[in-house]
MARZA-61169 format. One line per 2 residues: their letters; for each residue x, y, z of N, C-alpha, C, O. Coordinates in Angstrom, 1 decimal, always signed. Last residue first. Layout:
# MARZA-61169
A) X:Y:Z:X:Y:Z:X:Y:Z:X:Y:Z  ... $
# end
This chain:
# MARZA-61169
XX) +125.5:+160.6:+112.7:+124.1:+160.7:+113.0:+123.7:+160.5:+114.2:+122.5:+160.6:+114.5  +127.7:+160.3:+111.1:+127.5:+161.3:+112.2:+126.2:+161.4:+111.9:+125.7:+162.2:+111.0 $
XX) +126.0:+159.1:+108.1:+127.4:+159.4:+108.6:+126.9:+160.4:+110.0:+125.9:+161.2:+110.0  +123.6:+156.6:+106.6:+124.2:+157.8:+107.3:+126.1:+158.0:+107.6:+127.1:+157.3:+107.3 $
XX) +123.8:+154.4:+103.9:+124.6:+154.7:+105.3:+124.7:+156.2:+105.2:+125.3:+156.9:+104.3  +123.2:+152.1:+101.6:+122.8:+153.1:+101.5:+123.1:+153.7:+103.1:+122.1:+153.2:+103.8 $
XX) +124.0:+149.1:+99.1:+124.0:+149.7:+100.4:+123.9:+151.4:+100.4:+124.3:+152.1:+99.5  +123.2:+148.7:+96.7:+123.7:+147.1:+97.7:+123.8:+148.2:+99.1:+123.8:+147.7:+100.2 $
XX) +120.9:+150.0:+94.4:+121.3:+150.5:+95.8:+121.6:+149.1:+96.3:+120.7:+148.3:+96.4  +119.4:+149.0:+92.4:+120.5:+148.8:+92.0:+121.4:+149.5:+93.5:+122.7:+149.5:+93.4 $
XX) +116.4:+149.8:+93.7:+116.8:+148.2:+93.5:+118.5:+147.9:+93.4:+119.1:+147.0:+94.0  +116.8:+152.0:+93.1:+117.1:+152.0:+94.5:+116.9:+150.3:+94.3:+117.7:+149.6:+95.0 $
XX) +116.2:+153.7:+90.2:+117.5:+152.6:+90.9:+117.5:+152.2:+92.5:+118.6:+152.0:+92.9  +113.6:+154.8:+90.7:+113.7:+154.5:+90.0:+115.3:+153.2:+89.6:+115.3:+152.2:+89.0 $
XX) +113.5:+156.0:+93.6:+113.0:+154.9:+92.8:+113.1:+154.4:+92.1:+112.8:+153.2:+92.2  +114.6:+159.1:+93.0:+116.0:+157.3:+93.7:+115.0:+156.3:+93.3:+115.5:+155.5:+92.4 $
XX) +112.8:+160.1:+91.1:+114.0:+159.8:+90.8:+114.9:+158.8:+91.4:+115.6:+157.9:+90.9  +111.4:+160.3:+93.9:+110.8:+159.8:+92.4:+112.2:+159.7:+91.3:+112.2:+158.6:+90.8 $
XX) +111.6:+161.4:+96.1:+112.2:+159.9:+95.4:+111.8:+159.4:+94.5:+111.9:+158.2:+94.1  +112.3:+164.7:+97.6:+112.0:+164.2:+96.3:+112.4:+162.6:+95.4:+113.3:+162.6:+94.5 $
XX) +113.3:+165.9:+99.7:+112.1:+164.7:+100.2:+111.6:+164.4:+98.4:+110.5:+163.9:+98.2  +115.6:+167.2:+98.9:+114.1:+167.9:+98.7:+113.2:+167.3:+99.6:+112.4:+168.0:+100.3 $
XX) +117.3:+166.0:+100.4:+118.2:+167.1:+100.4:+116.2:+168.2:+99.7:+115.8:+169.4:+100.1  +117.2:+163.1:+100.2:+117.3:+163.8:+101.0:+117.2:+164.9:+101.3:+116.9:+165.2:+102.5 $
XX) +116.9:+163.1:+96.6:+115.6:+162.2:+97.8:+115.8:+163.0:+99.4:+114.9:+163.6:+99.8  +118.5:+164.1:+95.8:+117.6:+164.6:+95.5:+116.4:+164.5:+96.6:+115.6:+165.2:+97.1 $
XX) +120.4:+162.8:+96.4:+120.9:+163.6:+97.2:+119.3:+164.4:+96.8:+118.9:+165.2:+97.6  +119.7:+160.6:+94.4:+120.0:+160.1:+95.8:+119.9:+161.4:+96.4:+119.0:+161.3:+97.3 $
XX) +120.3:+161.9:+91.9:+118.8:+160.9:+92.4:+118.5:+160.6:+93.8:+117.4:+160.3:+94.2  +123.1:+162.3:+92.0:+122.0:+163.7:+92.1:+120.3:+162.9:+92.8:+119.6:+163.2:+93.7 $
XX) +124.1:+159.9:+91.7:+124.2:+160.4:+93.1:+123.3:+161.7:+93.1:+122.7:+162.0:+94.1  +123.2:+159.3:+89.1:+122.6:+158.5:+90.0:+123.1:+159.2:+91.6:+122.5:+159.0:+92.6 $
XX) +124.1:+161.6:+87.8:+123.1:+161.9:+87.5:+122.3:+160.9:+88.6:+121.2:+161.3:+89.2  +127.3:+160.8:+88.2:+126.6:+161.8:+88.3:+124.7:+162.1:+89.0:+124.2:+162.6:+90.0 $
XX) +127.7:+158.3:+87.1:+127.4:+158.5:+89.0:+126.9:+159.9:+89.2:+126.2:+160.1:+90.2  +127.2:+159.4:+84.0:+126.2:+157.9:+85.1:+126.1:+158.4:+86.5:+125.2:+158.9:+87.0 $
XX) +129.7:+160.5:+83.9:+127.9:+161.2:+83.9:+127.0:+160.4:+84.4:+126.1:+160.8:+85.2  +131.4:+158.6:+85.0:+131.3:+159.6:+85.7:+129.7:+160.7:+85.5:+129.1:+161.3:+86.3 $
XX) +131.6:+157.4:+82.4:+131.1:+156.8:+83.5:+130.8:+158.1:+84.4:+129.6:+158.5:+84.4  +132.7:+158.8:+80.7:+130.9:+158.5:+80.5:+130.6:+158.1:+81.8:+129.5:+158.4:+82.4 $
XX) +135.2:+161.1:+81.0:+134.7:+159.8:+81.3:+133.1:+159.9:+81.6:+132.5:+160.7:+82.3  +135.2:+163.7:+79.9:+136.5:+162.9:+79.2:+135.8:+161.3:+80.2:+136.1:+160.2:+79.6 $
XX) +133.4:+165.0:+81.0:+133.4:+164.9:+79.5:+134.2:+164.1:+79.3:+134.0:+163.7:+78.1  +133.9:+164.7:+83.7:+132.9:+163.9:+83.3:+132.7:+164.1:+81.5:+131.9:+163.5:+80.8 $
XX) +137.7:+164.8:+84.5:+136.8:+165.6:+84.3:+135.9:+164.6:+83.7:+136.4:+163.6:+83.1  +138.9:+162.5:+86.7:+139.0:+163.0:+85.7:+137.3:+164.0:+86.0:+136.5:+164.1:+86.9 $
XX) +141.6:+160.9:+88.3:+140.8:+162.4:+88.7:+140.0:+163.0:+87.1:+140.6:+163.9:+86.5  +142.0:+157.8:+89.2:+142.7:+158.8:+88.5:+141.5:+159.5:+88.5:+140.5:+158.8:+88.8 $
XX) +144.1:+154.6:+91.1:+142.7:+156.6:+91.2:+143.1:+157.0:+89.8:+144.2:+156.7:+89.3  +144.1:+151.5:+91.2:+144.9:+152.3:+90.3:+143.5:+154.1:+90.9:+142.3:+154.3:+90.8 $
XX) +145.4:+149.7:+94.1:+144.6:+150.0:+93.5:+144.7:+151.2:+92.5:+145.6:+152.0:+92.9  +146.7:+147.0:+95.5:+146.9:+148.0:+94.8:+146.2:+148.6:+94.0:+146.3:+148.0:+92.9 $
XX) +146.1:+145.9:+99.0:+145.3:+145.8:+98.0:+145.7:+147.1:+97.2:+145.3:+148.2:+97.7  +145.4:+145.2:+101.5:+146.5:+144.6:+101.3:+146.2:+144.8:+99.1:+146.2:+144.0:+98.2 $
XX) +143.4:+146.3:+103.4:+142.9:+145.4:+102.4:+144.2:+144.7:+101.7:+143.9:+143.6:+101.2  +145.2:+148.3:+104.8:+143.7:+147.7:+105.6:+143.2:+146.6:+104.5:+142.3:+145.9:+105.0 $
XX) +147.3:+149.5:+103.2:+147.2:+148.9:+104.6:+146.4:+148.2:+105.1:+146.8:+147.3:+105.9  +145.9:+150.0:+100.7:+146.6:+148.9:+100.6:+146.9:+148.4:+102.0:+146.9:+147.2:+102.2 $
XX) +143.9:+152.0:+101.7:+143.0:+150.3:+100.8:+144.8:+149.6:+101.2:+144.8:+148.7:+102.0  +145.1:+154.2:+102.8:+144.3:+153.1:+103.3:+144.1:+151.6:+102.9:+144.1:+150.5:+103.5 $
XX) +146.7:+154.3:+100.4:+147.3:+154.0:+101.3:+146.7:+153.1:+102.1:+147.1:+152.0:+102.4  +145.1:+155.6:+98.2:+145.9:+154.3:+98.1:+146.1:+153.7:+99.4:+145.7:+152.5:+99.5 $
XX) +144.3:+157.5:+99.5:+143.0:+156.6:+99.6:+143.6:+154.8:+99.0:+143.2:+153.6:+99.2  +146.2:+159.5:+99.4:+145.7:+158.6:+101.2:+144.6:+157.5:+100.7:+144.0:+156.8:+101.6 $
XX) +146.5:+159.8:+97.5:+148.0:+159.0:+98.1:+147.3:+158.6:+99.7:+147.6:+157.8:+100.5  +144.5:+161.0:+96.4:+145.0:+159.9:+96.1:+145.8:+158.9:+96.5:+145.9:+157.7:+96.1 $
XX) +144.5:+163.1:+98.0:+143.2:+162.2:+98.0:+143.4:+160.9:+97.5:+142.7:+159.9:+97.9  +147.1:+164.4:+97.4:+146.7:+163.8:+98.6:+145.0:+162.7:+99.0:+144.7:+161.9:+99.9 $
XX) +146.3:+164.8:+95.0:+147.2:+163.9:+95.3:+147.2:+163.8:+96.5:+147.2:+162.6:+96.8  +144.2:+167.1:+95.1:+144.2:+165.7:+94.4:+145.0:+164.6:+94.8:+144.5:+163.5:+95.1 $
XX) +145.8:+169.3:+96.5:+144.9:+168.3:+97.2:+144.0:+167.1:+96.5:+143.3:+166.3:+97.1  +147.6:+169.9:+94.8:+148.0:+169.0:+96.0:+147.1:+168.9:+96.6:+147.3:+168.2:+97.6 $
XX) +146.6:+170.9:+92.7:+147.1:+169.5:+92.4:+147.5:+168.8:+93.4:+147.8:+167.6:+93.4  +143.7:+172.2:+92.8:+144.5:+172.2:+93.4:+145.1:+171.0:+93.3:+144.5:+170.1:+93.8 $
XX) +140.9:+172.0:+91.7:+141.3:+172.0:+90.6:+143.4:+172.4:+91.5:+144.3:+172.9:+90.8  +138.5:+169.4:+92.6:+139.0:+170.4:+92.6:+140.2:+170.7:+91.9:+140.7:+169.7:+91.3 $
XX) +137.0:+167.6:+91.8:+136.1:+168.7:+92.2:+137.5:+169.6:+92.8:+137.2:+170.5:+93.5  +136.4:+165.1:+88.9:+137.4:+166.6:+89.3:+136.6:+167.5:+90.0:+135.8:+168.2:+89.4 $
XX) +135.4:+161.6:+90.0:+135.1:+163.5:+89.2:+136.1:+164.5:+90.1:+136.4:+164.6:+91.3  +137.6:+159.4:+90.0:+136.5:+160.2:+90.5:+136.8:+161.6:+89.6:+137.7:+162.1:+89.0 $
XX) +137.4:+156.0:+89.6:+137.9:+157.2:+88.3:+136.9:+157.9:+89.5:+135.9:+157.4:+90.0  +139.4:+153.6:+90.2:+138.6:+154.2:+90.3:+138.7:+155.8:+89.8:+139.8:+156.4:+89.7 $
XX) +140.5:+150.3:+89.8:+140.3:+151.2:+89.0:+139.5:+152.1:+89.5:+138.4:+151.7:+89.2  +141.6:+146.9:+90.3:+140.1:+147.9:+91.0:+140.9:+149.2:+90.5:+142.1:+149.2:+90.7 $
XX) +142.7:+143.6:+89.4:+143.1:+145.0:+89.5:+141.3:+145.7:+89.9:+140.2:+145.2:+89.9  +141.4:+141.4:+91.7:+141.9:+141.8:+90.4:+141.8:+143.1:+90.4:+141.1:+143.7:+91.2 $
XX) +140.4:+140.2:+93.9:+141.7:+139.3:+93.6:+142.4:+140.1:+92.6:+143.6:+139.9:+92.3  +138.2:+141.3:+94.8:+139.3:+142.0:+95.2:+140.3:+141.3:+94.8:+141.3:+141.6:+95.3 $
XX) +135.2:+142.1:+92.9:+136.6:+140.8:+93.0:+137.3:+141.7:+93.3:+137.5:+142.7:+92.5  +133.0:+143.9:+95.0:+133.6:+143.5:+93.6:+135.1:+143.0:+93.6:+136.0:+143.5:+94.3 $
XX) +131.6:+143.4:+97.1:+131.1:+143.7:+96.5:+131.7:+143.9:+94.9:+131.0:+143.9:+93.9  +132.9:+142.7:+100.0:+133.9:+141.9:+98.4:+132.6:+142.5:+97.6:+132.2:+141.4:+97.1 $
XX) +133.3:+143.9:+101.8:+131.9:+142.9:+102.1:+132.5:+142.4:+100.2:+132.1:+141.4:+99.7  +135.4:+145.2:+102.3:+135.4:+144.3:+103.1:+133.8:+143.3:+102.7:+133.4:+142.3:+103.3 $
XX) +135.4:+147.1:+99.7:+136.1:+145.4:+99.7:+135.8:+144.9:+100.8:+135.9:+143.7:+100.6  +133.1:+148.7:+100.3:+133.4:+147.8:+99.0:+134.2:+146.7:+99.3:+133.9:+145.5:+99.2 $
XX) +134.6:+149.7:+102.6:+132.8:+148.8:+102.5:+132.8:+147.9:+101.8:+132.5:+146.7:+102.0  +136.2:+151.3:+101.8:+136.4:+150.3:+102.4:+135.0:+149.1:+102.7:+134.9:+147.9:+102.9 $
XX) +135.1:+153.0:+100.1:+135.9:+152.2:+99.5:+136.2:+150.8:+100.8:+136.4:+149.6:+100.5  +133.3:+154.1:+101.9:+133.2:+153.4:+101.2:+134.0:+152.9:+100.7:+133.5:+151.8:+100.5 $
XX) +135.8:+155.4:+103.8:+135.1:+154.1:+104.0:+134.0:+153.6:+103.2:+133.6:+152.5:+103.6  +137.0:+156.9:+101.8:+137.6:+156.0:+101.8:+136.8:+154.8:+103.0:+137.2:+153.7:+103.1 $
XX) +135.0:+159.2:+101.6:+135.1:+157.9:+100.5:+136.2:+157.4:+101.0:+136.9:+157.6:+100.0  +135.3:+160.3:+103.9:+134.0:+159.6:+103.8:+134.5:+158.7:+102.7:+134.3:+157.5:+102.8 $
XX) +137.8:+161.0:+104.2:+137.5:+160.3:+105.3:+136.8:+159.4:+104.7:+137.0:+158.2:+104.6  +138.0:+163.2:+101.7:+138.7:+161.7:+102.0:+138.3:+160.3:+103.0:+138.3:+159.1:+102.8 $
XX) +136.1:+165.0:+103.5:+135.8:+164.3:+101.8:+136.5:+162.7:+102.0:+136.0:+161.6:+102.2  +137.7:+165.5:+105.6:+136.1:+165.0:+105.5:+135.9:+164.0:+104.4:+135.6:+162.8:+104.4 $
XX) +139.9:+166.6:+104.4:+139.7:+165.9:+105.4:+138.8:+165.2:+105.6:+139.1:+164.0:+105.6  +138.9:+169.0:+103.1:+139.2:+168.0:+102.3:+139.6:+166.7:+102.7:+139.7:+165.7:+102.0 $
XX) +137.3:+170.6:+105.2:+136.5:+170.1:+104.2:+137.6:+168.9:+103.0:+137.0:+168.2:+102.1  +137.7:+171.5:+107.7:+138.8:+170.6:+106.9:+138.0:+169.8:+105.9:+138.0:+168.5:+105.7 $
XX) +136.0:+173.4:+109.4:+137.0:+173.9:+108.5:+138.1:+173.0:+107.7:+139.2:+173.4:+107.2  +134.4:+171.5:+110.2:+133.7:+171.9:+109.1:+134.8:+173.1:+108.3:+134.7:+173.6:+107.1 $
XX) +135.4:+169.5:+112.0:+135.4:+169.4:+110.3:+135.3:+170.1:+109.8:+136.0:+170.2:+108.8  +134.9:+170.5:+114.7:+136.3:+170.4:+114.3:+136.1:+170.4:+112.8:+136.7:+171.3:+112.3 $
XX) +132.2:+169.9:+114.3:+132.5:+171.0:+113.9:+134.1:+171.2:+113.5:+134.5:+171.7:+112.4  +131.0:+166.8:+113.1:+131.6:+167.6:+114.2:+132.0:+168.8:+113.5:+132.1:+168.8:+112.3 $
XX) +127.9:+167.0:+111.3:+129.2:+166.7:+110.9:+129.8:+167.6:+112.3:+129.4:+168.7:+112.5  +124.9:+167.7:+111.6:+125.5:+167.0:+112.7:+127.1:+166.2:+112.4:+127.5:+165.1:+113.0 $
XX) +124.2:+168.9:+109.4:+124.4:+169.8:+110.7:+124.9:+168.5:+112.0:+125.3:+168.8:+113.2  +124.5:+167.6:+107.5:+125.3:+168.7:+107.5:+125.2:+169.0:+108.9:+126.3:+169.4:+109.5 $
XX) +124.0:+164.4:+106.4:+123.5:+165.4:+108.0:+123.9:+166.8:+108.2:+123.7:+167.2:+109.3  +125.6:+162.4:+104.6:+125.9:+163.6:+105.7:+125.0:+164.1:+105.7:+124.9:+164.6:+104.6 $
XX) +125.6:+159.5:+103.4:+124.7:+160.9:+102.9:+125.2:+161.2:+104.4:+125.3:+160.4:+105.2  +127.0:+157.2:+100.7:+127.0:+157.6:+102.1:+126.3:+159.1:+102.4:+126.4:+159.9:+101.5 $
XX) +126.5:+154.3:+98.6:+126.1:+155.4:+99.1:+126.3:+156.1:+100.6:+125.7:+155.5:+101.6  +126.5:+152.2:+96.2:+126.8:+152.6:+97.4:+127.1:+153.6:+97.7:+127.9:+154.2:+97.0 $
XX) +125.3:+150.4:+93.2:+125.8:+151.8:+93.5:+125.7:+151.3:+95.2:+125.0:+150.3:+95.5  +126.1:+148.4:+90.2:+125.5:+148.6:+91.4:+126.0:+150.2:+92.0:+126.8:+150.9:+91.4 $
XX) +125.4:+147.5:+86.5:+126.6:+148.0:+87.5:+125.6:+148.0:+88.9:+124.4:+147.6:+88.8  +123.8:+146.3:+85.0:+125.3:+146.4:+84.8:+126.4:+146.9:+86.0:+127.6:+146.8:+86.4 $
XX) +121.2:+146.8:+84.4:+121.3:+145.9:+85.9:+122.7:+145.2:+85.5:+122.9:+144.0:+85.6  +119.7:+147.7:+82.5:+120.9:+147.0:+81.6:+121.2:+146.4:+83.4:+121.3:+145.2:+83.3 $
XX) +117.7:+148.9:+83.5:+117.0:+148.2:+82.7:+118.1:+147.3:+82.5:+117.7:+146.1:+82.3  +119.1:+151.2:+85.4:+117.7:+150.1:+85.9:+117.7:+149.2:+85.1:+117.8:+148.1:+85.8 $
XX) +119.8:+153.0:+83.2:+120.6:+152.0:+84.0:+120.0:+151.0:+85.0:+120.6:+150.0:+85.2  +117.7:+153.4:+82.0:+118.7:+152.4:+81.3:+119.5:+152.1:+82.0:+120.2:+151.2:+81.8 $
XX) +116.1:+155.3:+83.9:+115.6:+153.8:+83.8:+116.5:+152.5:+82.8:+116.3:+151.3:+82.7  +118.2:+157.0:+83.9:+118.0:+156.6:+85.3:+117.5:+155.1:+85.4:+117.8:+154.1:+86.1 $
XX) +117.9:+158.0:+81.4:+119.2:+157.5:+82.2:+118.6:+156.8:+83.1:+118.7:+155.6:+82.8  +115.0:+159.0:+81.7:+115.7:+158.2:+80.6:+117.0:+157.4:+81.1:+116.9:+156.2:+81.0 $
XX) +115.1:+161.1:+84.0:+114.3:+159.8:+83.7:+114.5:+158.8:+83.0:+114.3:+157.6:+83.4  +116.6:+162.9:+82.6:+117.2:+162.2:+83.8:+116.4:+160.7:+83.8:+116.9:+159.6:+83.8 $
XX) +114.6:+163.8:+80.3:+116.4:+163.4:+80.1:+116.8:+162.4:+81.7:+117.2:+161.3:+81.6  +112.9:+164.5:+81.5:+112.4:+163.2:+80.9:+113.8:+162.9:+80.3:+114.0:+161.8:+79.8 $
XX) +113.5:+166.9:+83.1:+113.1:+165.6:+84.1:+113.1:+164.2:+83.2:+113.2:+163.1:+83.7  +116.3:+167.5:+81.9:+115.0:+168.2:+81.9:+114.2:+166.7:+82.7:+114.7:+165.5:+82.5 $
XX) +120.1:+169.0:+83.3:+118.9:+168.2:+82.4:+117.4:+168.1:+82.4:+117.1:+168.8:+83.4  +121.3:+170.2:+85.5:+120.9:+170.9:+84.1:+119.6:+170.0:+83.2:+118.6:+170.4:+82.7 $
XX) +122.1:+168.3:+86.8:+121.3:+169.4:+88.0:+120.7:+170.2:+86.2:+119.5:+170.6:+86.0  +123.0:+166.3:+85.5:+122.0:+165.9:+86.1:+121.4:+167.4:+86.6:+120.1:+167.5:+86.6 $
XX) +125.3:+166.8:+82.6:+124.9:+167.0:+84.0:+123.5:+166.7:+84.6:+122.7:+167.1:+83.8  +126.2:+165.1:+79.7:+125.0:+164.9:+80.7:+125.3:+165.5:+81.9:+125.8:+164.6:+82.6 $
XX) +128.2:+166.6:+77.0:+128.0:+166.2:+78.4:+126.4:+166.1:+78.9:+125.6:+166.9:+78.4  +128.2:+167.6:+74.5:+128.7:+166.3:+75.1:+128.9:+165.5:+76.0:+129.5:+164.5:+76.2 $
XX) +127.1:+170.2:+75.0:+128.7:+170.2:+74.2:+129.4:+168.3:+75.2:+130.3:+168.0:+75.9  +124.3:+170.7:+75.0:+124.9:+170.3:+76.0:+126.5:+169.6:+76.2:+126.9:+169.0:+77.1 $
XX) +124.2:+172.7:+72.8:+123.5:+172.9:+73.8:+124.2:+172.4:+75.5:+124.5:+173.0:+76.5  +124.3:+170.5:+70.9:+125.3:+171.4:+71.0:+125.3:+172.0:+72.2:+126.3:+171.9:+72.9 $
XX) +122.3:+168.3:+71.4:+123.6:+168.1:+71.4:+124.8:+169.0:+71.6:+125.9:+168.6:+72.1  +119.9:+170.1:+71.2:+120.0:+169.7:+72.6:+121.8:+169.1:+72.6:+122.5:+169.4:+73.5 $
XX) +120.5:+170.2:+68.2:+120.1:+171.9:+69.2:+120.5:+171.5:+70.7:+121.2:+172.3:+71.4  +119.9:+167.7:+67.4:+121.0:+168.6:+66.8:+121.5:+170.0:+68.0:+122.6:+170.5:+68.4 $
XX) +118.2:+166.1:+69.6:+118.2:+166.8:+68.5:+119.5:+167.7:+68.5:+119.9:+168.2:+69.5  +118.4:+163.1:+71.1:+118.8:+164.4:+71.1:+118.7:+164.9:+70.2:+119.1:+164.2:+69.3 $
XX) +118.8:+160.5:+71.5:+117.2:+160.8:+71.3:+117.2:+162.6:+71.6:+116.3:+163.3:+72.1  +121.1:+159.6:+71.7:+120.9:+159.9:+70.1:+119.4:+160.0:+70.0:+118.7:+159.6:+69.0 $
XX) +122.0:+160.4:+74.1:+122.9:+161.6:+73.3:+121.3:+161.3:+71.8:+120.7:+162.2:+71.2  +121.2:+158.1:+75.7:+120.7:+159.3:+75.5:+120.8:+160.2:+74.7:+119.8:+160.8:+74.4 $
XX) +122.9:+156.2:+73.9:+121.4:+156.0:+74.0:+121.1:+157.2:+74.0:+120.7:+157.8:+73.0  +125.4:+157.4:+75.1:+125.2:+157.6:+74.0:+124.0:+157.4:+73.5:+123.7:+158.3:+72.7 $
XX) +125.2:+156.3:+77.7:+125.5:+158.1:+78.0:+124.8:+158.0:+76.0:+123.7:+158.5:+75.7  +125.3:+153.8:+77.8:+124.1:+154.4:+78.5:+123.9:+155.7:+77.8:+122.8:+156.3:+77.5 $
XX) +127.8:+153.2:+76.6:+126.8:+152.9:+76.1:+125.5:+153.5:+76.5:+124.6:+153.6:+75.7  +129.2:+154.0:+79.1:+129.1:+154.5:+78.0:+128.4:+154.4:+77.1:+128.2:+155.5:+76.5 $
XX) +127.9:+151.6:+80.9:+128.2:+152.7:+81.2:+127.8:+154.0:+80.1:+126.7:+154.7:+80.1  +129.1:+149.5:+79.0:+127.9:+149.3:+79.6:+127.2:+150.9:+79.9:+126.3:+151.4:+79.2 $
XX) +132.6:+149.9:+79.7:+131.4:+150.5:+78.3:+129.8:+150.1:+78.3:+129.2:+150.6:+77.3  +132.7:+149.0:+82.2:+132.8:+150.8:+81.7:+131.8:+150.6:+80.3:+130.7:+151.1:+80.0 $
XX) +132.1:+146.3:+83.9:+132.2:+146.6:+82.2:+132.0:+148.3:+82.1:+130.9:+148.6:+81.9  +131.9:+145.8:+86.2:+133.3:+145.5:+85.6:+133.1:+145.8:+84.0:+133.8:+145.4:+83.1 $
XX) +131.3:+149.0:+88.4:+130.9:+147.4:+87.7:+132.2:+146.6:+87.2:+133.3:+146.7:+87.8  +129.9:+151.0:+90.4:+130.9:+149.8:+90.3:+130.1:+149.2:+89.2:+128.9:+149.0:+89.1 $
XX) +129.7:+153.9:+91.8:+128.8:+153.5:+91.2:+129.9:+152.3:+90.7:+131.0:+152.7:+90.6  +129.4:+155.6:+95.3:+130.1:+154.7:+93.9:+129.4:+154.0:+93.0:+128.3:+153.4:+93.4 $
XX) +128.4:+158.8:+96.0:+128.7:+157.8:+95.5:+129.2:+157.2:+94.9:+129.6:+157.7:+93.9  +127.8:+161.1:+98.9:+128.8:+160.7:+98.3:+128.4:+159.2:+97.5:+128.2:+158.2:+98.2 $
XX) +126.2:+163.9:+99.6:+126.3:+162.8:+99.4:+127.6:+162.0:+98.3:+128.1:+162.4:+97.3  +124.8:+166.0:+102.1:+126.0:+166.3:+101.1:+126.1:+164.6:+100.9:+125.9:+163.9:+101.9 $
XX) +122.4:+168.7:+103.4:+123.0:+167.1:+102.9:+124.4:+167.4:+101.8:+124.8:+168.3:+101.1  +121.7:+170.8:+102.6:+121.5:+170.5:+104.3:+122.0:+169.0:+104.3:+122.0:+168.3:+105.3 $
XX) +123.6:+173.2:+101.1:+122.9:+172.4:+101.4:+123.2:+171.7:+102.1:+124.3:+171.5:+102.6  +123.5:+177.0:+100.5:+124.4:+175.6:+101.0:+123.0:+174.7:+101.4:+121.9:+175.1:+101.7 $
XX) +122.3:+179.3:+99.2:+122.8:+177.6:+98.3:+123.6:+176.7:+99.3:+124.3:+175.7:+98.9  +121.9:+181.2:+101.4:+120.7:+180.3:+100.4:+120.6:+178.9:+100.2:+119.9:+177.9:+100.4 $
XX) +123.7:+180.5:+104.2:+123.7:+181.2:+102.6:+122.6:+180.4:+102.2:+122.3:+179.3:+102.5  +123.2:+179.8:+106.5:+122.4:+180.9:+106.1:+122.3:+181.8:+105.1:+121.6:+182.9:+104.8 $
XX) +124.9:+178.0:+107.2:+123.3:+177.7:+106.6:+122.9:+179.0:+106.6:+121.7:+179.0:+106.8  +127.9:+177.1:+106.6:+127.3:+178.7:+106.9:+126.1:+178.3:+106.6:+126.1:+178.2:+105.3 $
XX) +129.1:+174.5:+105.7:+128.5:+174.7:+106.7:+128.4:+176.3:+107.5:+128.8:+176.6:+108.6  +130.3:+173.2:+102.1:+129.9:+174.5:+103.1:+128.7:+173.9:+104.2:+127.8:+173.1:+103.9 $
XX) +129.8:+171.0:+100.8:+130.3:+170.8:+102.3:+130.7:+172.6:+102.9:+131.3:+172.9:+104.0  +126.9:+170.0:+99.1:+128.7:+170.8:+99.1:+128.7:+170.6:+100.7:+127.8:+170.2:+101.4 $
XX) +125.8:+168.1:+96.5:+125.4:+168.9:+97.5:+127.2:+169.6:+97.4:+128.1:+169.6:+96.6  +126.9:+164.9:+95.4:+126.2:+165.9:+95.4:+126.1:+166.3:+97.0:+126.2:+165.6:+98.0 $
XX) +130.0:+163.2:+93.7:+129.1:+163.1:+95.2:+128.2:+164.3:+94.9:+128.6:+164.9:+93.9  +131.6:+160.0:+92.4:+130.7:+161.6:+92.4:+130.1:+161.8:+93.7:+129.9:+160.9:+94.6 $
XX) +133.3:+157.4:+90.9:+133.0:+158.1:+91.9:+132.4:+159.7:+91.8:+133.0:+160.5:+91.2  +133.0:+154.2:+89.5:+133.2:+155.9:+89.4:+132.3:+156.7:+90.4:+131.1:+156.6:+90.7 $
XX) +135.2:+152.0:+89.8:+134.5:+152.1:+90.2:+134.6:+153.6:+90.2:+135.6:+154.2:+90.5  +135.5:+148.4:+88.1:+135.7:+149.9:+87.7:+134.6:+151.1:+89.1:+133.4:+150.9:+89.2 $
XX) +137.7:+145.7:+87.8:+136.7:+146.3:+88.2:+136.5:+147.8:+88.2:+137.6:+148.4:+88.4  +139.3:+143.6:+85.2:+139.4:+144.8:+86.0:+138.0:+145.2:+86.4:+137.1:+145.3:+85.5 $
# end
């Protein structure tokens, strides 16, 4: 089975005149076929933690919270173990059609289902065997989960002929998901500041990297 965990950074408000909206929004996958590769990453970190940083961080890695030599660390064991790859799509906030900017869950779906489609048309992981994708819980409305789900099946099986398993989880309950975390923050970091001292660090493990509406 191939595994692919999905995260995105930034947000898809388009009011620029609130402080916190940002001028990019990114979406990625991070693929392999071994999850515990993964998990194994998240635990390395956990055990150069002291007692105070463990409780502190109740078992989770978020990227926007961690201290530059925490992210650093991740960033270069997933560099180092060259276990999984990542694919990437980054929006332009201001050049997303406007019709979108009131169907923000419309958008979302759009964008990861052509990466998903990316993924199998260029076979970046064996489409002969089950494909598994775990994305992070960004919302907490059960009908618009299921609709992300029932359309992202739909596509892959109409256009790829291909049954694929989603499930929605929260990043404490899947390691993987702190990985795409902390590697989609590295990416949205590079656009979104002009800061690539973090994507450097994986941009070897980058098989593809695509505007949207540009």
């Amino acid at each position: 089975m191939s595994y692919i965990f999905m995260d995105e950074s930034g947000d898809l408000g388009f009011n620029f005149k609130k402080v916190k909206t940002s001028k990019y929004f990114v979406i990625t996958f991070v693929f392999t076929k071994d999850r515990v590769v993964l998990e194994r990453m998240i635990k390395k970190v956990f055990k150069g933690f002291s007692k105070k940083d463990i409780k502190n961080n109740n078992g989770t890695l978020h990227a926007f919270k961690e201290s530059p030599k925490t992210r650093q660390k991740l960033l270069n064991i997933f560099h180092e173990k060259k276990a999984a790859d990542i694919i990437v799509i980054y929006l332009n906030k201001s050049k997303v059609y406007t019709k979108l900017h009131d169907e923000k869950h419309v958008l979302y779906n759009y964008v990861a289902n052509i990466l998903l489609d990316r993924v199998c048309t260029k076979k970046l992981i064996p489409i002969d065997e089950k494909i598994k994708i775990v994305a992070s819980r960004r919302e907490t409305n059960k009908f618009l989960n299921d609709n992300f789900k029932s359309y992202l099946k739909g596509q892959i099986k109409n256009n790829h002929k291909l049954d694929i398993e989603i499930e929605i989880a929260s990043t404490f309950a899947e390691k993987g998901l702190q990985v795409a975390d902390m590697v989609s923050w590295a990416v949205f970091r590079k656009y979104e500041h002009g800061d690539d001292s973090y994507y450097n660090i994986i941009k070897q493990e980058i098989v593809e990297e695509n505007p949207l509406f540009t």
